[in-house]
Backbone and ligand atoms as CSV (ligand in chain L), in Angstrom:
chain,resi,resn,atom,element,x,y,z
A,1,UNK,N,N,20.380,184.491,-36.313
A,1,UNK,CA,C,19.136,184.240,-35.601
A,1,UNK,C,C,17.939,184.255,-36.559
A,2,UNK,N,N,17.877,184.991,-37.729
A,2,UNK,CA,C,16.855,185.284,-37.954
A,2,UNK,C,C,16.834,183.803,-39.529
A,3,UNK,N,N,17.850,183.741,-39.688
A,3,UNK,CA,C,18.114,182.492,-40.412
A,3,UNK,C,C,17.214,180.898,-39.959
A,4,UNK,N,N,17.979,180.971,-38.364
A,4,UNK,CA,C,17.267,179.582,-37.648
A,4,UNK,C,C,15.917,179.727,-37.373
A,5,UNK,N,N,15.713,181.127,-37.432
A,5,UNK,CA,C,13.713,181.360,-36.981
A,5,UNK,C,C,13.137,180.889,-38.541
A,6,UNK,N,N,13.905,181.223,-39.704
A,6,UNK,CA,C,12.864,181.068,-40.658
A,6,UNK,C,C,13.386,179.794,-41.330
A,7,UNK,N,N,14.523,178.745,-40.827
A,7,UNK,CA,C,14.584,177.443,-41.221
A,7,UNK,C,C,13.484,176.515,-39.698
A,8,UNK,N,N,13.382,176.763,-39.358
A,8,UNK,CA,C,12.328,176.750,-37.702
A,8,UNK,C,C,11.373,176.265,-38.764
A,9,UNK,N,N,10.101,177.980,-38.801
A,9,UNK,CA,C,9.313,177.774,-39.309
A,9,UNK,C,C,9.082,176.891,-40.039
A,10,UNK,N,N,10.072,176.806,-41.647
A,10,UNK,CA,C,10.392,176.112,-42.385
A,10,UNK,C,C,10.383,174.357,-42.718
A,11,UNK,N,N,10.707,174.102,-41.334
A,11,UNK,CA,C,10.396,172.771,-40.745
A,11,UNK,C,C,9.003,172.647,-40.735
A,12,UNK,N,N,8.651,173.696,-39.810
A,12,UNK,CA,C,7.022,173.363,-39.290
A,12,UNK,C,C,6.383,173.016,-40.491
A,13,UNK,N,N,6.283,174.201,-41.559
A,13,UNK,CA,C,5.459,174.148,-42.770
A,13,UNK,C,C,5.874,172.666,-43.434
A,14,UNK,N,N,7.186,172.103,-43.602
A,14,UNK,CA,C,7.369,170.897,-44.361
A,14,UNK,C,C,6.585,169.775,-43.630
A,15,UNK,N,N,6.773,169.927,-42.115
A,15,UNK,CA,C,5.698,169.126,-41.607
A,15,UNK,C,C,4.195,169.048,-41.465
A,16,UNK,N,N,3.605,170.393,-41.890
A,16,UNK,CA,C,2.182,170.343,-42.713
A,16,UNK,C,C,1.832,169.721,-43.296
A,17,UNK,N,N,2.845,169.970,-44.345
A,17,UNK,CA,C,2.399,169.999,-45.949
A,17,UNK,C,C,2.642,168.282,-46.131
A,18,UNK,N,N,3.584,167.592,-45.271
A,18,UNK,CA,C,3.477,166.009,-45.239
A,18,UNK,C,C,2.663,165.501,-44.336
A,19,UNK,N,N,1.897,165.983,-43.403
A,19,UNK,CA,C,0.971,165.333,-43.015
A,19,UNK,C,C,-0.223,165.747,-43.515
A,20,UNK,N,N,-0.704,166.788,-44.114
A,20,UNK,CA,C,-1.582,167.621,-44.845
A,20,UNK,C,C,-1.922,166.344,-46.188
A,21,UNK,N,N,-0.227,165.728,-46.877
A,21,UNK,CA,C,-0.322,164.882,-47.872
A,21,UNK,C,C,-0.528,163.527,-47.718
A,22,UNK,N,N,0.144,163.160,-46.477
A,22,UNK,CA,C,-0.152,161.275,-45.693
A,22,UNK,C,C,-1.752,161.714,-45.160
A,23,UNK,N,N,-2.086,162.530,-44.555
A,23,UNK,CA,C,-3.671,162.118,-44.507
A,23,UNK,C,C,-5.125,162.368,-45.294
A,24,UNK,N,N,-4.198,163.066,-46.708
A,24,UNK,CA,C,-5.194,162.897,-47.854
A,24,UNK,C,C,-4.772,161.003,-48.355
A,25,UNK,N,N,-3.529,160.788,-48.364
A,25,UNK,CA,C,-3.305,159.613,-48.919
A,25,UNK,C,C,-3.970,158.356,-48.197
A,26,UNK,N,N,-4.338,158.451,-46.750
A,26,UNK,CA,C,-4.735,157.598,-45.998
A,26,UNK,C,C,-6.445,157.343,-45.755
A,27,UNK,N,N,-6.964,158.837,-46.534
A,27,UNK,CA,C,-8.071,158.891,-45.974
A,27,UNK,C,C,-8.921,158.149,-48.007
A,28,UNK,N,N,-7.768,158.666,-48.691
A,28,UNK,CA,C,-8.330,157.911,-49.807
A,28,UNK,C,C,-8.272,156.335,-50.133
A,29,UNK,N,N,-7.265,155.497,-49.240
A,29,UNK,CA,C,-7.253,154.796,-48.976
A,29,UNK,C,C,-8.108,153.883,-48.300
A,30,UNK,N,N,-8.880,154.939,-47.306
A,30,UNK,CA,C,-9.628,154.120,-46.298
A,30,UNK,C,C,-10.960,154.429,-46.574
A,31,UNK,N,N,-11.882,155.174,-47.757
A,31,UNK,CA,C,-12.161,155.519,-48.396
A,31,UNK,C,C,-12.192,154.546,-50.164
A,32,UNK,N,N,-11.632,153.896,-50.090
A,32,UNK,CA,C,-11.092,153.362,-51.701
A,32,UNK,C,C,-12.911,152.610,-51.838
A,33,UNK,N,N,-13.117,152.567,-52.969
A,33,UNK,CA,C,-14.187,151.670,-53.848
A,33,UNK,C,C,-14.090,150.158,-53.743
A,34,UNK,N,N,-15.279,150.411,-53.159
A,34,UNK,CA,C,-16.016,148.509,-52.819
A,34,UNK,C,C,-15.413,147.534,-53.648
A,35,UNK,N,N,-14.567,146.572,-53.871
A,35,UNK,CA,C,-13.792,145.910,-54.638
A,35,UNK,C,C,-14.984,144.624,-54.700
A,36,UNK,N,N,-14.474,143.811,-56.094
A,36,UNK,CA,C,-15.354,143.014,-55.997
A,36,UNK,C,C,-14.359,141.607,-56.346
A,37,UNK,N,N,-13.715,142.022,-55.499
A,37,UNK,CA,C,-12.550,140.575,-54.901
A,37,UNK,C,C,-12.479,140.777,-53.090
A,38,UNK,N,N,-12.787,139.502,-52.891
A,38,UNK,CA,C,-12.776,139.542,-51.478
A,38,UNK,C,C,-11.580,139.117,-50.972
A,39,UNK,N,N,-10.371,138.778,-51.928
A,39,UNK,CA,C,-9.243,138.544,-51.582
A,39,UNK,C,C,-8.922,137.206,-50.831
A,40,UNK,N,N,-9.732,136.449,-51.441
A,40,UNK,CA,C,-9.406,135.144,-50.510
A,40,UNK,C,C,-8.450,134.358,-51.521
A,41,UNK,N,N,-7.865,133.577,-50.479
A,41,UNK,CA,C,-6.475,132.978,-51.071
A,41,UNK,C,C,-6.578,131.314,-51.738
A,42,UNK,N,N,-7.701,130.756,-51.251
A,42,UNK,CA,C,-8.025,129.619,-51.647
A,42,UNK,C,C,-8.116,129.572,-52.999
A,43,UNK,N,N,-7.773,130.111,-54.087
A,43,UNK,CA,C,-7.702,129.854,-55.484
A,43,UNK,C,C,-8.911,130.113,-56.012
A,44,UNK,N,N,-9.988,130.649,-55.304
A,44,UNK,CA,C,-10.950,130.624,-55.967
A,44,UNK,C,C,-11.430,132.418,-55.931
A,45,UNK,N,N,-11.941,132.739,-56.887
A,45,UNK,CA,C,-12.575,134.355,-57.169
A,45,UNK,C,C,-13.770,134.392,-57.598
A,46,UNK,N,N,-14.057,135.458,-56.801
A,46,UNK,CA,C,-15.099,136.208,-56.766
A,46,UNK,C,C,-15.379,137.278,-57.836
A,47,UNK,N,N,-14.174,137.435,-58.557
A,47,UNK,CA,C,-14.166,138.810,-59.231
A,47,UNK,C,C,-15.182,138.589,-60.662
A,48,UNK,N,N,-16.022,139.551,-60.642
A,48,UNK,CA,C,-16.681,138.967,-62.150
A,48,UNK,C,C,-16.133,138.882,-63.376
A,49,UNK,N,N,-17.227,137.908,-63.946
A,49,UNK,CA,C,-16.483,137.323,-64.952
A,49,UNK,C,C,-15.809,138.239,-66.181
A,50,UNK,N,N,-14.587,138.035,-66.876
A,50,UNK,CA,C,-13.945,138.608,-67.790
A,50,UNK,C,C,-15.316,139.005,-69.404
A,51,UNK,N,N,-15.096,139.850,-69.579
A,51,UNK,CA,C,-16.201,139.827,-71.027
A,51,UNK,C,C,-16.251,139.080,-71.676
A,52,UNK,N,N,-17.012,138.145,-72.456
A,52,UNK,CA,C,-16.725,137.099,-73.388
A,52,UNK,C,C,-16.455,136.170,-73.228
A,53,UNK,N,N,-16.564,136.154,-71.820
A,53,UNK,CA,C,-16.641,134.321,-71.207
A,53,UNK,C,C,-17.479,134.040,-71.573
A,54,UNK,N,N,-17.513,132.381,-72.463
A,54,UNK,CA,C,-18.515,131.462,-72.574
A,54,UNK,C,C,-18.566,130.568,-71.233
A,55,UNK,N,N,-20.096,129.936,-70.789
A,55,UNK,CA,C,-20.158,128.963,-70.189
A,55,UNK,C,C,-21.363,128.373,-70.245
A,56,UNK,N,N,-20.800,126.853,-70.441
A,56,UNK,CA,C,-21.816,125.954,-70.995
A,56,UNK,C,C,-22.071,125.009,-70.019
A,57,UNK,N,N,-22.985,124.347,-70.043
A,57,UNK,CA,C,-23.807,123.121,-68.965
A,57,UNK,C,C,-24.541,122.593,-69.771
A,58,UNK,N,N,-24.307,121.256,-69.716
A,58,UNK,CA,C,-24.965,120.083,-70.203
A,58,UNK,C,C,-26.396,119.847,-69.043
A,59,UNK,N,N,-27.688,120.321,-69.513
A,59,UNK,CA,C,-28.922,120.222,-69.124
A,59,UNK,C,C,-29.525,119.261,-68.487
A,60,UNK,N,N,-28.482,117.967,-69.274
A,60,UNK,CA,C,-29.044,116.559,-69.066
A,60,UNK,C,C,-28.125,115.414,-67.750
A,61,UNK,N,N,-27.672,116.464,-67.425
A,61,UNK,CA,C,-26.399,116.156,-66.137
A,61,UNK,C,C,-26.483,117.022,-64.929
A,62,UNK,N,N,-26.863,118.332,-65.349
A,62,UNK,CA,C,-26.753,119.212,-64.153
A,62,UNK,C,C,-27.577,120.263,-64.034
A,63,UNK,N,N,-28.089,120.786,-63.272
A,63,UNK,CA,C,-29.343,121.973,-62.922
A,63,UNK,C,C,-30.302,120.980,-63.469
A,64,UNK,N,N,-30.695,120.090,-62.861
A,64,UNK,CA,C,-31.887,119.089,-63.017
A,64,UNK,C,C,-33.284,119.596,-62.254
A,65,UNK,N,N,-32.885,119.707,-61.190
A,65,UNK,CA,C,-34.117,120.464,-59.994
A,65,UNK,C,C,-33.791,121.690,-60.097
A,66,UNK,N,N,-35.700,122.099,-60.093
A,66,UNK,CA,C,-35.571,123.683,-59.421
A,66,UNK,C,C,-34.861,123.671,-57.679
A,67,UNK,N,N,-33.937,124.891,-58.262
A,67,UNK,CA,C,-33.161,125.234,-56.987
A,67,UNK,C,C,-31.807,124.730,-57.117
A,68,UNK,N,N,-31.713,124.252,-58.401
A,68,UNK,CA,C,-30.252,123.810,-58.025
A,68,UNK,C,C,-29.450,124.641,-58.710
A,69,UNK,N,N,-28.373,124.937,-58.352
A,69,UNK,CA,C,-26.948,126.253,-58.444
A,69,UNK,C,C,-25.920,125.684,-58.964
A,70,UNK,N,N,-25.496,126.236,-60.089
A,70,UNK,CA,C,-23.714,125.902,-60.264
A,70,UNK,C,C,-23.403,127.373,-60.430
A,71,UNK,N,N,-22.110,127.577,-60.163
A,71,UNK,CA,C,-20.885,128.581,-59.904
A,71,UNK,C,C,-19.917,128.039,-60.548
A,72,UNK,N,N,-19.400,129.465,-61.970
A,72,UNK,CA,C,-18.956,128.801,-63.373
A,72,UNK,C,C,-18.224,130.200,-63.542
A,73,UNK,N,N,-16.559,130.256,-63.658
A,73,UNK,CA,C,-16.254,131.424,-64.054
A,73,UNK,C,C,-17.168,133.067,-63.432
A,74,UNK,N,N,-16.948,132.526,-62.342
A,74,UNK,CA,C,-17.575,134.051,-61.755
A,74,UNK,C,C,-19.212,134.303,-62.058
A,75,UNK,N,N,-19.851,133.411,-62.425
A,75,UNK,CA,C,-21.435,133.528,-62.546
A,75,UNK,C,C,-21.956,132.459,-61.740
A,76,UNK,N,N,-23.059,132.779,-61.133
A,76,UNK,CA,C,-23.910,131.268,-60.382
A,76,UNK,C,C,-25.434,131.514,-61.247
A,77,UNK,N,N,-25.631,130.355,-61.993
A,77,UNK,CA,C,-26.613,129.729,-63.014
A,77,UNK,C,C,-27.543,129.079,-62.000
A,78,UNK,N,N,-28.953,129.694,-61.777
A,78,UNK,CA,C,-30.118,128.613,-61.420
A,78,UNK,C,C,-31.225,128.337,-61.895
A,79,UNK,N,N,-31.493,127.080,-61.942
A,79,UNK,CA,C,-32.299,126.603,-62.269
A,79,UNK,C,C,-33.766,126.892,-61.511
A,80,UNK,N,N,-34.592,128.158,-61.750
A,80,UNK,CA,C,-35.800,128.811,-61.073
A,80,UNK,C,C,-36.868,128.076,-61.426
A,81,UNK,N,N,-37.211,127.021,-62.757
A,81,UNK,CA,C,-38.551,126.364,-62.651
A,81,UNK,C,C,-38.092,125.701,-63.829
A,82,UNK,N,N,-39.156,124.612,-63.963
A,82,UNK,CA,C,-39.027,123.370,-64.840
A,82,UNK,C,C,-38.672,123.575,-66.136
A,83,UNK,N,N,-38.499,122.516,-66.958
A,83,UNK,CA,C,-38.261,123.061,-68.285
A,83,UNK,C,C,-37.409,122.986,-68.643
A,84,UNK,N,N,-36.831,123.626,-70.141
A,84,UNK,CA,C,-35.355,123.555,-70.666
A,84,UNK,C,C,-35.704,124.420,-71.738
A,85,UNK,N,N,-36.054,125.321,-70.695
A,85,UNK,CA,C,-36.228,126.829,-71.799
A,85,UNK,C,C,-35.481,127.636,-70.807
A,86,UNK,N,N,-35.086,129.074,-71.657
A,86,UNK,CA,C,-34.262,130.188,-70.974
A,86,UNK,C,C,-34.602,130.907,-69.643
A,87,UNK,N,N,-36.113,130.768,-69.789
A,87,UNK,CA,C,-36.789,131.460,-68.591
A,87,UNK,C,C,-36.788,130.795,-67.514
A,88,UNK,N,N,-36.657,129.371,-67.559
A,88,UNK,CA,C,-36.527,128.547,-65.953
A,88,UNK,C,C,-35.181,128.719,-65.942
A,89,UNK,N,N,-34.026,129.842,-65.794
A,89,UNK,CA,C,-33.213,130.005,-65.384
A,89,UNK,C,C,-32.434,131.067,-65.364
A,90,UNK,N,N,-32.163,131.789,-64.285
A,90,UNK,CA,C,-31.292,133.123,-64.108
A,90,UNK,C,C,-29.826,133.035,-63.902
A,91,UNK,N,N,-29.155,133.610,-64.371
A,91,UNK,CA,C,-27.397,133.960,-64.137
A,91,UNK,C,C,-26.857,135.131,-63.732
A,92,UNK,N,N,-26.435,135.393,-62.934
A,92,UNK,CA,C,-26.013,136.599,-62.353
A,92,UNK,C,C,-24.416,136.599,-62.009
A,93,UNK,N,N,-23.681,137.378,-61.697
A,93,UNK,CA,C,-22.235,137.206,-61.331
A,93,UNK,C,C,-22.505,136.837,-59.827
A,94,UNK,N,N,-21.702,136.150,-59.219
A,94,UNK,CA,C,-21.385,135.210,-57.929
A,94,UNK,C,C,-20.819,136.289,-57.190
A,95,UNK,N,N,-19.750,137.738,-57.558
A,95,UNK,CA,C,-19.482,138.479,-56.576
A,95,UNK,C,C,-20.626,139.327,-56.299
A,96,UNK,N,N,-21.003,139.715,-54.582
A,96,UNK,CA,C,-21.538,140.363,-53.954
A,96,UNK,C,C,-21.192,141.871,-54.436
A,97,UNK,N,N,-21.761,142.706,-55.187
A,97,UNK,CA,C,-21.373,144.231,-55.341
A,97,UNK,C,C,-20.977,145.233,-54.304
A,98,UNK,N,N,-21.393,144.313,-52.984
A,98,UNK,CA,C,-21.124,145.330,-51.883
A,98,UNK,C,C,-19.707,145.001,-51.419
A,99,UNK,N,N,-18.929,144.124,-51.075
A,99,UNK,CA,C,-17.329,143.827,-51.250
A,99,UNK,C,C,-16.917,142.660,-52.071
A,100,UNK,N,N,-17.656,141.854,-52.565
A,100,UNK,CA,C,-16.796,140.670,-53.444
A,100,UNK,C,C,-17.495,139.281,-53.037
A,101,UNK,N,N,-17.963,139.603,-51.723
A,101,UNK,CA,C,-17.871,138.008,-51.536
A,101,UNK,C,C,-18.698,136.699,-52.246
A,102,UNK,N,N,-18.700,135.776,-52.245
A,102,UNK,CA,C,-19.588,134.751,-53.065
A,102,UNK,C,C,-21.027,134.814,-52.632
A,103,UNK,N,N,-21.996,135.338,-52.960
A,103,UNK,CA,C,-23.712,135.044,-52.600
A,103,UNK,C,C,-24.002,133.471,-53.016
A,104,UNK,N,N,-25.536,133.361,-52.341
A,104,UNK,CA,C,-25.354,131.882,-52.439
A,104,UNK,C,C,-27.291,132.128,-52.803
A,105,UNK,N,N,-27.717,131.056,-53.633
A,105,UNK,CA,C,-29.210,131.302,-53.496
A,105,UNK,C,C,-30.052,130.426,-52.430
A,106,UNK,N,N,-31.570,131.362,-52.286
A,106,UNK,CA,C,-31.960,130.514,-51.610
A,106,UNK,C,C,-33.130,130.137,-52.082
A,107,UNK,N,N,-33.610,128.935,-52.181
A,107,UNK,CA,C,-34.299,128.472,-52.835
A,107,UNK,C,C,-35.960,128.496,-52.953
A,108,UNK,N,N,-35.806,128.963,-51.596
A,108,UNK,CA,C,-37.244,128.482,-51.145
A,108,UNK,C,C,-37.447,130.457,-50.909
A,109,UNK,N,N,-36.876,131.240,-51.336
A,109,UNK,CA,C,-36.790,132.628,-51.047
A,109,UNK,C,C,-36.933,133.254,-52.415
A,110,UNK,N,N,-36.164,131.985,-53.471
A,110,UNK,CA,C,-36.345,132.869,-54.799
A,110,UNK,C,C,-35.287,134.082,-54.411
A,111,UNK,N,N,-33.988,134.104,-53.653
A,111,UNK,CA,C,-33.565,135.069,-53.620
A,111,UNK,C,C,-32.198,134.881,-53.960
A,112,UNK,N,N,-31.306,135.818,-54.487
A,112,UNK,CA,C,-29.501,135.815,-53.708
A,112,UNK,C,C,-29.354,136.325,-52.278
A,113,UNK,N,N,-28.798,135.903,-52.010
A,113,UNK,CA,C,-28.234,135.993,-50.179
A,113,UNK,C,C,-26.335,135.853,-50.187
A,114,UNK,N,N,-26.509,136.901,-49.834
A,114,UNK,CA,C,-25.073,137.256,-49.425
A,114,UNK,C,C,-24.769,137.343,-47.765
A,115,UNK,N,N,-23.657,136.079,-47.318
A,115,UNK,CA,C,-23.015,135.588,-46.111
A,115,UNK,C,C,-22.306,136.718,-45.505
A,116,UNK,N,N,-21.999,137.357,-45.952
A,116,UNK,CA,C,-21.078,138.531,-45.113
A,116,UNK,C,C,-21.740,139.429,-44.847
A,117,UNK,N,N,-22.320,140.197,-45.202
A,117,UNK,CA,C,-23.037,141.406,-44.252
A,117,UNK,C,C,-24.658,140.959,-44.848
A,118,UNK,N,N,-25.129,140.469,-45.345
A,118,UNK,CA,C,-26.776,139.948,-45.572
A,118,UNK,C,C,-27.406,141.134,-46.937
A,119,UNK,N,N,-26.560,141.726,-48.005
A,119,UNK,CA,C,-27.624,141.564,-48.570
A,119,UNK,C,C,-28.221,141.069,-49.433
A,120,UNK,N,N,-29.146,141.110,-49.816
A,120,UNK,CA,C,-30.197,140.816,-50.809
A,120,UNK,C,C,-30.140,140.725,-51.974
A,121,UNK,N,N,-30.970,140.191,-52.783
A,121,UNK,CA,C,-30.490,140.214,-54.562
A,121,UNK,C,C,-31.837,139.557,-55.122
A,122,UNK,N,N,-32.363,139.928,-55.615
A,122,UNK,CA,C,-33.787,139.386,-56.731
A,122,UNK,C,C,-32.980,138.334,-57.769
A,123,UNK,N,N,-34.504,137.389,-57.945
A,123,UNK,CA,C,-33.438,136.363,-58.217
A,123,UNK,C,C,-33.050,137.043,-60.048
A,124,UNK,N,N,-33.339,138.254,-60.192
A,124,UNK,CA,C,-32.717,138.939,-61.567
A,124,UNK,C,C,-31.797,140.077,-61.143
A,125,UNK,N,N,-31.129,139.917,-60.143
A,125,UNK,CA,C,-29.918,140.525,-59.281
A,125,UNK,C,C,-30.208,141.761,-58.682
A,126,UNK,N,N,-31.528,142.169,-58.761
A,126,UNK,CA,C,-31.803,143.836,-58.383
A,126,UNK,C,C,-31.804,143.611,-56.459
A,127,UNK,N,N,-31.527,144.260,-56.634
A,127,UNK,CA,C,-30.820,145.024,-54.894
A,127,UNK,C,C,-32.364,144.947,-54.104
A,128,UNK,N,N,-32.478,143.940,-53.194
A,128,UNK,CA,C,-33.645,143.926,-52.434
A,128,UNK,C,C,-33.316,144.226,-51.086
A,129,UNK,N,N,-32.102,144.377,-50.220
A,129,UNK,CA,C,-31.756,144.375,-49.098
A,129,UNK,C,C,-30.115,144.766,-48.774
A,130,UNK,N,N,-29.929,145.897,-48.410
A,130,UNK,CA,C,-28.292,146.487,-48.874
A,130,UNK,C,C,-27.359,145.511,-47.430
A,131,UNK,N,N,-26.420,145.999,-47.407
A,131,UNK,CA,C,-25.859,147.167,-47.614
A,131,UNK,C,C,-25.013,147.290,-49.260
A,132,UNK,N,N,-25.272,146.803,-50.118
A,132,UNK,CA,C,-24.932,146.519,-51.571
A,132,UNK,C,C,-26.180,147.463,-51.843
A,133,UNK,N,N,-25.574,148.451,-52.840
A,133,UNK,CA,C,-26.306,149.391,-53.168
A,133,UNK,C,C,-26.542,149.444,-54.899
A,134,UNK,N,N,-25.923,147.934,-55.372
A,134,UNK,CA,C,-25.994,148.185,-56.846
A,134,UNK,C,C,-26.332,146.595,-57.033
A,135,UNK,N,N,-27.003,146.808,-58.470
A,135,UNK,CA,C,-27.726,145.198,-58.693
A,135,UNK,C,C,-26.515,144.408,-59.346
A,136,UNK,N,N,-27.068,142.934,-58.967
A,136,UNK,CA,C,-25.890,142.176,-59.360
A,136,UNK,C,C,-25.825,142.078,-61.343
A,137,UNK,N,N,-24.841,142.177,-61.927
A,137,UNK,CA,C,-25.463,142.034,-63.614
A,137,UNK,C,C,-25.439,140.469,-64.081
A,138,UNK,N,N,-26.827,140.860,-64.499
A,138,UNK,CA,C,-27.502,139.451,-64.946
A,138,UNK,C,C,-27.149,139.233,-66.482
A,139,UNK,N,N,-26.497,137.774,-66.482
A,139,UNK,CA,C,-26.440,137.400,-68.036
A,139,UNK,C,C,-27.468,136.705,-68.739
A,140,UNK,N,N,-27.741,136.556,-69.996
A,140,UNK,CA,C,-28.539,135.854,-70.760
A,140,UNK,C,C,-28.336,134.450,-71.305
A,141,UNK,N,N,-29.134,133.959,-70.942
A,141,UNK,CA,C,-29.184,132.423,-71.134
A,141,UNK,C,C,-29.542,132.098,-72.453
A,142,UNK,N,N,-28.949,131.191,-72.862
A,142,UNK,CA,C,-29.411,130.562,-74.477
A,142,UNK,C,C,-29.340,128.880,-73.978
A,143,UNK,N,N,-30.311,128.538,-74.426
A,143,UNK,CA,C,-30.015,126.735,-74.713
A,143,UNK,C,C,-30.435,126.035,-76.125
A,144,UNK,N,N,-29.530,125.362,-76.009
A,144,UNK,CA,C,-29.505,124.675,-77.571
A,144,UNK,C,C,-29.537,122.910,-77.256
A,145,UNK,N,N,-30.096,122.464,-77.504
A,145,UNK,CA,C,-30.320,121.034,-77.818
A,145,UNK,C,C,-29.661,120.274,-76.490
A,146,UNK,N,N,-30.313,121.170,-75.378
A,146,UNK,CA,C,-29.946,120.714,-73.617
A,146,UNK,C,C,-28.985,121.213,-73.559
A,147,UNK,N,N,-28.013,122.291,-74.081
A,147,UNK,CA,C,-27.194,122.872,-73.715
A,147,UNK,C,C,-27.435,124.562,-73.814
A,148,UNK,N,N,-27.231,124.717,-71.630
A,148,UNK,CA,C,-27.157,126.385,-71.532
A,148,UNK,C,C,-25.699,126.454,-72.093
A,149,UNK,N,N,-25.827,128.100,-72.350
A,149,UNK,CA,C,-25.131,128.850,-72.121
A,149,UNK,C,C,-25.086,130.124,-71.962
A,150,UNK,N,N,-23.929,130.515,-71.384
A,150,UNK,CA,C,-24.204,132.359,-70.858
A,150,UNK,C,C,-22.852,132.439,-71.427
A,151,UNK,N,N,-23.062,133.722,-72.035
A,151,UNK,CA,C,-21.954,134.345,-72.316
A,151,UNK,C,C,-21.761,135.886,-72.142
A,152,UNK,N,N,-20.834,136.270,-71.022
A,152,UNK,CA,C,-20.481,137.327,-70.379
A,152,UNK,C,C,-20.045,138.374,-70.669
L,1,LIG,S1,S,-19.928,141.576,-49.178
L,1,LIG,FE1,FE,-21.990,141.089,-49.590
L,1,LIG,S2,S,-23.107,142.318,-48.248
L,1,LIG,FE2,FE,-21.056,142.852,-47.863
């Protein structure tokens, strides 16, 4: 008797100590860090760009108008004012810091705008409107003889 009382107990405690361990495992799970892949399957990512990515644009073909956007290896390049100097144009990474998703600019806002939960982004990536609580990182532009480039 006193065997089955303390393999009894014995049970109970093993069943603690595994749910004690599945709901630390579940709660870190549900809990896990803002990813900056939104996991979409269409071949295309969000995830920022790898270090040491180059990316180049021919000046004389594309980002012609202020306001116009390309999305290049995980950065979106715009063209903010006239010219074909570094300063009429900002680069920032394309994933949203708050889960991944692609931001899009707006033109007439001078802003980033992010489609999934709305927030905000200066058009030098600083956090104007959350729920993204960290600025987007902005790369540096070089142009050479009508050719940008950013390198990551
Ligand atoms: S993924 Fe951009 S605000 Fe949530």
């Amino acid at each position: 008797m006193e065997r089955e009382e303390f393999l009894s107990k014995l049970g109970i405690g093993a069943l603690a100590v595994c749910m004690g361990s599945c709901l630390a495992a579940c709660s870190k799970s549900g809990n896990a860090a803002p990813s900056n892949n939104n996991g979409n399957s269409n071949g295309s990512s969000n995830k920022p760009p790898a270090s040491g990515t180059t990316i180049t644009t021919d000046l004389s073909s594309s980002l012609t108008s202020v306001g116009d956007s390309k999305v290049s290896d995980g950065v979106i390049i715009v063209r903010i004012a006239t010219g074909n100097t570094a300063s009429a144009f900002t680069a920032v990474q394309v994933a949203c810091t708050h889960e991944g998703t692609a931001i899009g600019y707006n033109s007439s806002q001078n802003l980033f705008i992010c489609p999934l939960h709305g927030s905000i982004f200066s058009k030098s990536g600083a956090v104007v409107q959350g729920p993204a609580n960290t600025a987007l990182k902005q790369y540096t532009v070089t142009i050479t003889n009508n050719m940008l480039t950013v390198v990551t």
